[in-house]
One Martini backbone bead per residue (centre of mass of N, CA, C, O) as a GRO file, in nm:
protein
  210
    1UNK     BB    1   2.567  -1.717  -0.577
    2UNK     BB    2   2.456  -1.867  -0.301
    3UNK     BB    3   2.256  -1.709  -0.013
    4UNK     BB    4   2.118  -1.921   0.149
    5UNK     BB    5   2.006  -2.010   0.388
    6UNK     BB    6   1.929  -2.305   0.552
    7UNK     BB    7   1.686  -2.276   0.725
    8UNK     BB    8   1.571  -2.189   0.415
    9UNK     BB    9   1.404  -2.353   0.099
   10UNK     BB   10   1.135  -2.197   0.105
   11UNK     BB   11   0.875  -1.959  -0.079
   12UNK     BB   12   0.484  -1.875  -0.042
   13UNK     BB   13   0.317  -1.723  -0.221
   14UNK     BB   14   0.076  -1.512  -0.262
   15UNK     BB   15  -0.145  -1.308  -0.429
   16UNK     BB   16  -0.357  -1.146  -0.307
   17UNK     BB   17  -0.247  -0.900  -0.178
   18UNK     BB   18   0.042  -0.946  -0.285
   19UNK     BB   19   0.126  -0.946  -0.547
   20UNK     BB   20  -0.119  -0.802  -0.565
   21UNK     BB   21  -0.327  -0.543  -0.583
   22UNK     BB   22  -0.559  -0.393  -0.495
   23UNK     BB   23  -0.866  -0.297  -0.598
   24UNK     BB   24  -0.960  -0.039  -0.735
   25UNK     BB   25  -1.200   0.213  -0.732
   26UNK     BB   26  -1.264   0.227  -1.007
   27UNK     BB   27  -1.306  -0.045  -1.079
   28UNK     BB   28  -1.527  -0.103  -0.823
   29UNK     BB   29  -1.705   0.129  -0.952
   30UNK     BB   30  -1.768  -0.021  -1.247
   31UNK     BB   31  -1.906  -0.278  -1.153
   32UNK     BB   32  -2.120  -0.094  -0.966
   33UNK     BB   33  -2.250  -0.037  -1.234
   34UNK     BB   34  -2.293  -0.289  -1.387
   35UNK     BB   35  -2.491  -0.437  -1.125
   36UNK     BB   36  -2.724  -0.191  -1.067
   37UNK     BB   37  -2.672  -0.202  -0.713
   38UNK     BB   38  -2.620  -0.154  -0.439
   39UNK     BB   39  -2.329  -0.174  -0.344
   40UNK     BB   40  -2.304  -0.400  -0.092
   41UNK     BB   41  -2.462  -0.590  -0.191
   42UNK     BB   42  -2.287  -0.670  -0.402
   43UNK     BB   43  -2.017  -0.733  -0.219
   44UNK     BB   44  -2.162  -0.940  -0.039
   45UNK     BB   45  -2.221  -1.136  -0.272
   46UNK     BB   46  -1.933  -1.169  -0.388
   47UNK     BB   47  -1.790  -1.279  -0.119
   48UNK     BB   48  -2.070  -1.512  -0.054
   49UNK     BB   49  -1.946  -1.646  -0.344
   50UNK     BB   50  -1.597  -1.701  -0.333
   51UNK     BB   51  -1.531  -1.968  -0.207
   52UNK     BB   52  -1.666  -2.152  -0.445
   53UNK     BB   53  -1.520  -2.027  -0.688
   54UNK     BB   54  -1.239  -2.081  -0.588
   55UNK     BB   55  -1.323  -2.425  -0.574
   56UNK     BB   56  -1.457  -2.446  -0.897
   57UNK     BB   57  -1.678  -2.262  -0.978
   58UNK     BB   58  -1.823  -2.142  -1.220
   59UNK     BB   59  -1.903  -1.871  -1.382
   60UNK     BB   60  -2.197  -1.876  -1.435
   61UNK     BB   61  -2.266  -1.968  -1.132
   62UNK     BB   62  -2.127  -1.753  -0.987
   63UNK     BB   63  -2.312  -1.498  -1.141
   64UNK     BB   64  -2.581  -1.612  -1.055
   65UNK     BB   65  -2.579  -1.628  -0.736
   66UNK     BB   66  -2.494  -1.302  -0.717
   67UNK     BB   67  -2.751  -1.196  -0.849
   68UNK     BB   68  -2.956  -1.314  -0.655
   69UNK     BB   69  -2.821  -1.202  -0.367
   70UNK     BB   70  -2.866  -0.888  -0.462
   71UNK     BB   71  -3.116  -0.896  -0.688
   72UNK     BB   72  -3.017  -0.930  -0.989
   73UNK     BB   73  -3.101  -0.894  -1.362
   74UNK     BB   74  -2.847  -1.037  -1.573
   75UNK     BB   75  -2.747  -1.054  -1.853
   76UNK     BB   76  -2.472  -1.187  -2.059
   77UNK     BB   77  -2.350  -0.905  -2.123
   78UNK     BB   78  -2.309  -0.835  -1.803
   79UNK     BB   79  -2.167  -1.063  -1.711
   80UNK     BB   80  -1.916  -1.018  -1.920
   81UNK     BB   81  -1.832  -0.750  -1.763
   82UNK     BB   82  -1.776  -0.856  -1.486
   83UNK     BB   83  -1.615  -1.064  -1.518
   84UNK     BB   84  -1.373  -0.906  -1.684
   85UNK     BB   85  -1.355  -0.680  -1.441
   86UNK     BB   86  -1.255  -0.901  -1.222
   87UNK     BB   87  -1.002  -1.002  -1.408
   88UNK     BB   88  -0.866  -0.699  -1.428
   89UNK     BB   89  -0.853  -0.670  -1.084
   90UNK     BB   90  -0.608  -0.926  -1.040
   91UNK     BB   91  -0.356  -0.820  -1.280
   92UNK     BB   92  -0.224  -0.625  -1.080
   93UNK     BB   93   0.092  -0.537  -0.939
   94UNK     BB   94   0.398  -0.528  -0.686
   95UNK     BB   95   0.673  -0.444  -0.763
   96UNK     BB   96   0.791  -0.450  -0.475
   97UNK     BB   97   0.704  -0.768  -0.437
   98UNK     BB   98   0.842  -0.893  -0.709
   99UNK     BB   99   1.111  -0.774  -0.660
  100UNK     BB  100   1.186  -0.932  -0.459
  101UNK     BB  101   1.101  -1.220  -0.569
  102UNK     BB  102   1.325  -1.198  -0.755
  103UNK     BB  103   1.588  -1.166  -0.598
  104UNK     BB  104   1.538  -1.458  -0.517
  105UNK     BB  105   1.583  -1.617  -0.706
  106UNK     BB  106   1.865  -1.506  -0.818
  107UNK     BB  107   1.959  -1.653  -0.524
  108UNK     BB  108   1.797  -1.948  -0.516
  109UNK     BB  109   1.519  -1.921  -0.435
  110UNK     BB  110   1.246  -2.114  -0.369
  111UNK     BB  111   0.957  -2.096  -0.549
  112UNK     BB  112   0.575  -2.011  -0.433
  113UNK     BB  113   0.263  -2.087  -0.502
  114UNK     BB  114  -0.071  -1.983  -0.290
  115UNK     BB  115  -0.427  -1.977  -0.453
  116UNK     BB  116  -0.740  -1.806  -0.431
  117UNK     BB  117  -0.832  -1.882  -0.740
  118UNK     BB  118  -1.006  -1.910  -0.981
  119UNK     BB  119  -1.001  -2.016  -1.257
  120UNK     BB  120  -0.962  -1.788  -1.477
  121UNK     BB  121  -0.700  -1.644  -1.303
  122UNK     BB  122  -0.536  -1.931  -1.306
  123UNK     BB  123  -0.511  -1.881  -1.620
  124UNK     BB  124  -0.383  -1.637  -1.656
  125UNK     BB  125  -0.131  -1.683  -1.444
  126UNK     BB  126   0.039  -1.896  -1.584
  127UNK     BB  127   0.111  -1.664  -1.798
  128UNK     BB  128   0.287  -1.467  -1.585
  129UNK     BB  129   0.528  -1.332  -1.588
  130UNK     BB  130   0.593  -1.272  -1.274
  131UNK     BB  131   0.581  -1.624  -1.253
  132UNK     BB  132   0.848  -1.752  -1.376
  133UNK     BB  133   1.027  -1.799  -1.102
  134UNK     BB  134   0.805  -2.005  -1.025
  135UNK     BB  135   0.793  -2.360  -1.002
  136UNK     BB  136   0.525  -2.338  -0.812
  137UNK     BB  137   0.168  -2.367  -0.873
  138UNK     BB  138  -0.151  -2.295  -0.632
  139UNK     BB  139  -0.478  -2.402  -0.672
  140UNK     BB  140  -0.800  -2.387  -0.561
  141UNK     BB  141  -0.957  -2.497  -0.808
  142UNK     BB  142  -0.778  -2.753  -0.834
  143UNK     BB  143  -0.797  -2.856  -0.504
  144UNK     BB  144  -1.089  -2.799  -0.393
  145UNK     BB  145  -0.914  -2.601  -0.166
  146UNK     BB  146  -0.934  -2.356   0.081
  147UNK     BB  147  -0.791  -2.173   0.232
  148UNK     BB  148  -0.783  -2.280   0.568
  149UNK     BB  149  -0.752  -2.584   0.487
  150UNK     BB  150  -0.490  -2.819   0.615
  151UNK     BB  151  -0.478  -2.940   0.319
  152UNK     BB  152  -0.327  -2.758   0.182
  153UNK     BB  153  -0.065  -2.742   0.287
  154UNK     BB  154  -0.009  -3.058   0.315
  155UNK     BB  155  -0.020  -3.081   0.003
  156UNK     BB  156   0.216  -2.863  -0.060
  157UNK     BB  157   0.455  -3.004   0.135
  158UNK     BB  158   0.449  -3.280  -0.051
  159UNK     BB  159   0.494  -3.166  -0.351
  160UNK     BB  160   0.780  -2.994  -0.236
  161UNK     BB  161   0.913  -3.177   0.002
  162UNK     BB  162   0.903  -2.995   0.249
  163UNK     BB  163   0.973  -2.843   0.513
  164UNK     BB  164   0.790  -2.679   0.780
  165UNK     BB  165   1.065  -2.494   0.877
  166UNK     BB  166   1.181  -2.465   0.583
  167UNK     BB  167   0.907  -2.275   0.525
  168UNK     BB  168   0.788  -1.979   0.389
  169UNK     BB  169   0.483  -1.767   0.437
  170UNK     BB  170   0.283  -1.529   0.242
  171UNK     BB  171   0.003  -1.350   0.388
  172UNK     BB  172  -0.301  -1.120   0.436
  173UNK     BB  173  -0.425  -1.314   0.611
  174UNK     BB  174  -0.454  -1.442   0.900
  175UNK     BB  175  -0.609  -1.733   0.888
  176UNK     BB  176  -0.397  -1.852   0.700
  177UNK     BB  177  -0.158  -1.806   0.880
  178UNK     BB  178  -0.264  -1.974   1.128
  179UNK     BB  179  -0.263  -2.235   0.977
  180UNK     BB  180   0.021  -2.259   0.877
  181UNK     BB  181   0.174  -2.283   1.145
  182UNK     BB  182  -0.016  -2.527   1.254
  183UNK     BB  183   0.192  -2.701   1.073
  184UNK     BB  184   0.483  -2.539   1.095
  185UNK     BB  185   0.528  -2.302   0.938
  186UNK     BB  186   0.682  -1.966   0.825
  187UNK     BB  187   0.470  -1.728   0.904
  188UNK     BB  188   0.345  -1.407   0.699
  189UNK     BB  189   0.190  -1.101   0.785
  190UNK     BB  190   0.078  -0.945   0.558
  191UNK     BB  191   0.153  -0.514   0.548
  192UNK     BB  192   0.405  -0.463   0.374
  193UNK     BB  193   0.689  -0.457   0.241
  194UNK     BB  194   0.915  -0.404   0.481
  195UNK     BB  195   0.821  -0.637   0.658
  196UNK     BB  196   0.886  -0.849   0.417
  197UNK     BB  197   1.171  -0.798   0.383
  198UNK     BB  198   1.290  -0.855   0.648
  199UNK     BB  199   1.168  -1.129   0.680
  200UNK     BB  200   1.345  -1.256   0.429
  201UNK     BB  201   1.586  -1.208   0.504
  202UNK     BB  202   1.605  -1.346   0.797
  203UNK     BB  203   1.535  -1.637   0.622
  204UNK     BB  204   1.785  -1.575   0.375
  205UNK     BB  205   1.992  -1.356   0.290
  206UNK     BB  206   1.872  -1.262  -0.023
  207UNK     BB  207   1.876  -0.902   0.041
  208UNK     BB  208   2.146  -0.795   0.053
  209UNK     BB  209   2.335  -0.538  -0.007
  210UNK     BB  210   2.675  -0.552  -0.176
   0.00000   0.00000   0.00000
């Protein structure tokens, strides 16, 4: 039986760090040692250049550019350990959070992903498990254009045909949730499970137990 209130028809997670857990401290410390420039300079350079890469720049020359601006001279065997361990520190997932959406989808809340994430990961992520109750997936590396640019939510708010008070989306960045609501969007900064579990109840009713 479909247990969906009326007033929400959609819901729109983000991926990184909502979806998915954030890089824990091994991977980020591997990553460390294979970049062999002190810390802060890598991660500075990583993503001081990556918002051009979630916008559709390839890899190497992406790992060129963060190469450049760190100050380091890596080989192609070493771009190569950098690239696989960044791709594989985006690919654990939040049981939390996937059981939610697990749940409403079960209930029939129509899913959707919107994630700013480079071809690299949304090549990955097409193909995940976790993502197969989502009926539609927006990566901004596709739409050459990232949160929070009012551009991404019109985009997607046309694609899947929904009123913006009837859908609902749930993002870690408080600008990208600023900029949703801006649309009129019914935007939740996303904190952890279980204030979104309270969310996402008040909005579809298709979480209460019994």
């Amino acid at each position: 039986m479909n247990s969906v209130r009326s007033g929400c028809s959609t819901v729109i997670f983000d991926y990184g760090e909502v979806l998915s857990r954030p890089q824990d401290e091994t991977q980020r410390a591997a990553m460390e040692r294979l970049a062999g420039v002190p810390a802060d300079r890598f991660w500075n350079a990583y993503w001081g250049e990556r918002r051009a890469y979630d916008g559709g720049l390839a890899a190497a020359e992406y790992w060129s550019r963060v190469a450049e601006r760190a100050g380091a001279a890596w080989d192609t065997a070493r771009v190569q350990a950098l690239w696989a361990s960044d791709l594989a520190s985006w690919l654990p997932t939040d049981p939390q959070v996937t059981a939610l959406a697990g749940a409403l989808a079960e209930r029939g809340v129509r899913l959707a992903l919107l994630s700013n994430a480079p071809a690299d990961i949304a090549g990955a992520l097409r193909h995940s498990p976790v993502l197969a109750p989502f009926g539609s997936v927006f990566f901004s590396c596709d739409l050459r254009l990232c949160k929070p640019d009012p551009a991404v939510y019109r985009h997607v708010l046309d694609e899947l045909g929904t009123e913006p008070a009837r859908t609902a989306f749930i993002d870690d960045r408080e600008e990208n949730v600023l900029a949703a609501k801006r649309e009129g969007i019914d935007a939740h900064h996303y904190e952890g499970p279980e204030g979104l579990r309270s969310f996402l109840e008040e909005r579809t009713g298709a979480l209460t137990s019994g």
